[in-house]
N, C-alpha and C positions, 0 to 999 in steps of 0.2 A: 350361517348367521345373517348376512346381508346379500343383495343383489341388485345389480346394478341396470338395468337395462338399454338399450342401444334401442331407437326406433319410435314409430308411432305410438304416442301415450294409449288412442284407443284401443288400438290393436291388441297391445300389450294387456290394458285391463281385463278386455273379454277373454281372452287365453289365459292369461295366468290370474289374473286376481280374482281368488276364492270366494264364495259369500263367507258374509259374517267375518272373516279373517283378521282385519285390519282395524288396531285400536285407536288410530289416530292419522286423520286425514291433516298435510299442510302441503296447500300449494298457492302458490304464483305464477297465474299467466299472465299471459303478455297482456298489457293493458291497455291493447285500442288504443295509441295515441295517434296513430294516421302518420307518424312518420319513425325511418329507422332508429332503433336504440343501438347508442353505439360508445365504445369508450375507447381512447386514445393512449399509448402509453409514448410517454417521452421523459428524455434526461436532459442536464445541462452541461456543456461543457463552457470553458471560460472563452472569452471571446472581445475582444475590445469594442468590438462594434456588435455587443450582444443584445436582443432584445430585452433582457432582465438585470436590473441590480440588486445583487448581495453584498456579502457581509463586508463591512468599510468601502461600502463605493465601487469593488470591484464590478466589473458587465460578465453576462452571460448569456448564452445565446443556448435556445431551447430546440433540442434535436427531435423528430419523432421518432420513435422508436416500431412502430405497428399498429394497427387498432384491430378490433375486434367490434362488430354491427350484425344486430339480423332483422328484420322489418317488423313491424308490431301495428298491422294495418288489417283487419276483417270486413266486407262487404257485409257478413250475416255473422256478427261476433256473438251473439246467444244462441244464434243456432251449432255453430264451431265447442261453444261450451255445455250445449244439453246434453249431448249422450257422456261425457266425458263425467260428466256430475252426476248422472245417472250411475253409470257405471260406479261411482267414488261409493255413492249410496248401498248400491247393493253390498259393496266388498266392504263397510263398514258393521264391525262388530254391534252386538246387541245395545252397549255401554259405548259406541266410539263415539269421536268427536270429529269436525271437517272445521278446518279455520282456514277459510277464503281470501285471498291478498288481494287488492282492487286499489284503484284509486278513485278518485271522484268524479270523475268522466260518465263511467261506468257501473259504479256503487250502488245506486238504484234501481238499476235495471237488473241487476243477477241478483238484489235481492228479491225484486218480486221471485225472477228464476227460480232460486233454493228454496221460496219459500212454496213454491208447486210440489216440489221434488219432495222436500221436509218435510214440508207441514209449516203451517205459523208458529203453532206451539211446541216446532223444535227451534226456533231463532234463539239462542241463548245472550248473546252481547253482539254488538260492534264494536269492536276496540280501534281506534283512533290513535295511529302511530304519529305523534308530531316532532319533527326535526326542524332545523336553521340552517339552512346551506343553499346555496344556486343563487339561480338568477332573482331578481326582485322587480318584479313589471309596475309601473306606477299607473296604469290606468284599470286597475283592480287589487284587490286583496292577495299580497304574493301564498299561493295556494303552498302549505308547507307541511304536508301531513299524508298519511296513506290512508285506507279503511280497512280492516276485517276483519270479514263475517263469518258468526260463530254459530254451528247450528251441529243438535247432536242428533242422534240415531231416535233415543229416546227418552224424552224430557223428564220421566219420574226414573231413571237410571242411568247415570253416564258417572267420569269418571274427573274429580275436581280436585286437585289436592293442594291447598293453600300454603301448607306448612312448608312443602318444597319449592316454592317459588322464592327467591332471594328478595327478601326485602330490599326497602326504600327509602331516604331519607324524609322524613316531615320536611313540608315545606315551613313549617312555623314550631321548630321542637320547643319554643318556653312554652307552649300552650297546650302539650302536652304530657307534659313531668317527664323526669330523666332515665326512669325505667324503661318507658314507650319509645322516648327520643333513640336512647339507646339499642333498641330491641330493631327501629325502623317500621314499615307499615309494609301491608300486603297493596301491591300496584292495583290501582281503581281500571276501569276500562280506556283512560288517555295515556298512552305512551311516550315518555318524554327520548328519547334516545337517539343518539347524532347516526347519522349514514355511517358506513364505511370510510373511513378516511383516507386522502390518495396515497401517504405515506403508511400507512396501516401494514404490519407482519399480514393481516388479516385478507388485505387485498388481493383479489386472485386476479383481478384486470374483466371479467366478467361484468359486459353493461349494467346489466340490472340488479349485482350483487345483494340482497338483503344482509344485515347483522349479525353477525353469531346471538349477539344476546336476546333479540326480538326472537329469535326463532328456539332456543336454548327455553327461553321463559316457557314459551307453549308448549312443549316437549317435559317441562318440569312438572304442569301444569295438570294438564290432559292424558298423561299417559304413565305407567307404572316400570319397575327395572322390568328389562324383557318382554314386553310390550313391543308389536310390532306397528314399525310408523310407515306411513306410504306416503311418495311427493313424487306426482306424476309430471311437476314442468321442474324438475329438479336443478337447471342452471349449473351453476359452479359446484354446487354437492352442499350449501351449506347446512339441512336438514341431516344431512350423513354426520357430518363432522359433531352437531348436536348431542345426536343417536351415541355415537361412539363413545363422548367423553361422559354420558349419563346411562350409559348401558341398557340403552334398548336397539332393538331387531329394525333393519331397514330396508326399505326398496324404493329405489328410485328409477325412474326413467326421464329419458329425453332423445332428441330428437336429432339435436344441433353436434356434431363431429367435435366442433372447438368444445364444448360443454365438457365431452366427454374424455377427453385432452387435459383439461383443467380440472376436472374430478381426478384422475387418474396419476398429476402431480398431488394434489392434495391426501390422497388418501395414500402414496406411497409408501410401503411399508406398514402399514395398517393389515390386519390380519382375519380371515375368515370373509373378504367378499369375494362371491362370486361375479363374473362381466359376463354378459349375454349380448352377442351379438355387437361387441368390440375389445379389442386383443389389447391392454394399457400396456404390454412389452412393446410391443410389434412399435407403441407410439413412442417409448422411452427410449428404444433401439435410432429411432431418425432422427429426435432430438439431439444423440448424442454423436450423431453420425456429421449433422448439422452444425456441430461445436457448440449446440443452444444451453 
């Protein structure tokens, strides 16, 4: 049913990924930001001379607990991503679709990219992921939002299904009766939806985490039950975890050891993937050996 892979995305495409095979392309690379992505995990414990106050005034003082970083820095970052989008192109089905993660740094530039690859006239949207959260810099516009780019295979057949996308509430329901209000509205191309939250079930501690729901939507979207989805910078698995609870076929790959560590909590107990070229016993054997 699924497959997981351990190793270089290229590699992996031109060996296993089939032409024509693959209904539905979503990935997120690293996005050029010229320095490491990293995220910190810590608790509190109580502490009189703690650096944090809670509840009625008590102090607490903030432990780290680990972090997890990997660099996110390219000399030649569209050269790093042509063959890799090439390769996505060919192993795309007649009908599939690629939805491109970026940010705004870089937005521009891989769209001309995809649009070499595609074609113009396969560019279907940008969708404009906006969230509230970080830092707020006052000597510009605090930048609060992601991009991606939607391009299919082939523009008079691909594969769009409205009806299964979970609606939305109106931002103004008096203004459009209580059938519609109630019913909600199919999501325009701006995405209003929060990050991951640090308290979140949902958090896997992975820097770059994207949403279950941003990616759950595309998945609703773009692709049919049993449909097979590919995400070749796959991260913490959250395209897998999508896949699984809407019953289509997956494969993933990556590169990063911790990725595949934190996939491998996540989908434990889950049934019918195959791991290529990483053992998740071998990892849940040291954990537990570790007391983790």
């Amino acid at each position: 049913m699924h497959t997981i892979y351990f190793g270089d995305n290229l590699d992996i495409l031109r060996r296993h990924a089939r032409d024509g095979t693959v209904n539905l392309i979503y990935i997120d690379p690293p996005f050029n930001t010229g320095k490491a992505q990293s995220h910190s995990r810590v608790k509190t414990v109580r502490s009189p001379s703690g650096d944090r106050v809670g509840f009625q005034g008590q102090r607490y003082e903030t432990v780290k607990m680990g972090s997890r970083a990997f660099p996110d820095r390219f000399d030649d970052y569209l050269g790093f991503l042509e063959p890799r989008l090439r390769e996505a192109y060919r192993a795309l089905a007649p009908d599939g679709t690629l939805y491109f993660h970026i940010d705004y740094r870089e937005a521009h530039y891989c769209k001309v990219l995809l649009d070499g690859i595609f074609g113009r006239r396969s560019f279907l949207n940008e969708i404009i992921w906006a969230y509230d959260y970080g830092a707020r810099p006052t000597r510009r516009w605090p930048p609060k939002h992601d991009n991606i780019l939607v391009y299919v295979k082939d523009p008079s057949r691909y594969v769009f299904d409205a009806e299964a996308v979970e609606r939305i509430p109106y931002m103004a329901p008096g203004l459009c009766g209580p059938e519609k209000a109630a019913r909600g509205k199919l999501p325009t191309d701006t995405w209003w939806h929060t990050i991951v939250p640090t308290n979140s079930r949902e958090r896997t501690g992975y820097p770059t985490q994207k949403p279950l729901g941003i990616v759950t939507r595309i998945v609703q979207a773009s692709s049919r039950p049993g449909d097979l989805v590919l995400d070749f910078f796959a991260g913490s698995g959250t395209t897998g975890e999508a896949c699984l609870a809407l019953n289509r076929r997956f494969i993933l790959v990556d590169d990063n050891p911790e990725a595949l560590e934190i996939m491998a909590r996540r989908f434990e107990g889950a049934q019918g993937i195959r791991w290529v070229g990483f053992d998740p016993r071998v990892t849940a054997r040291t954990r537990r050996g570790a007391g983790g």
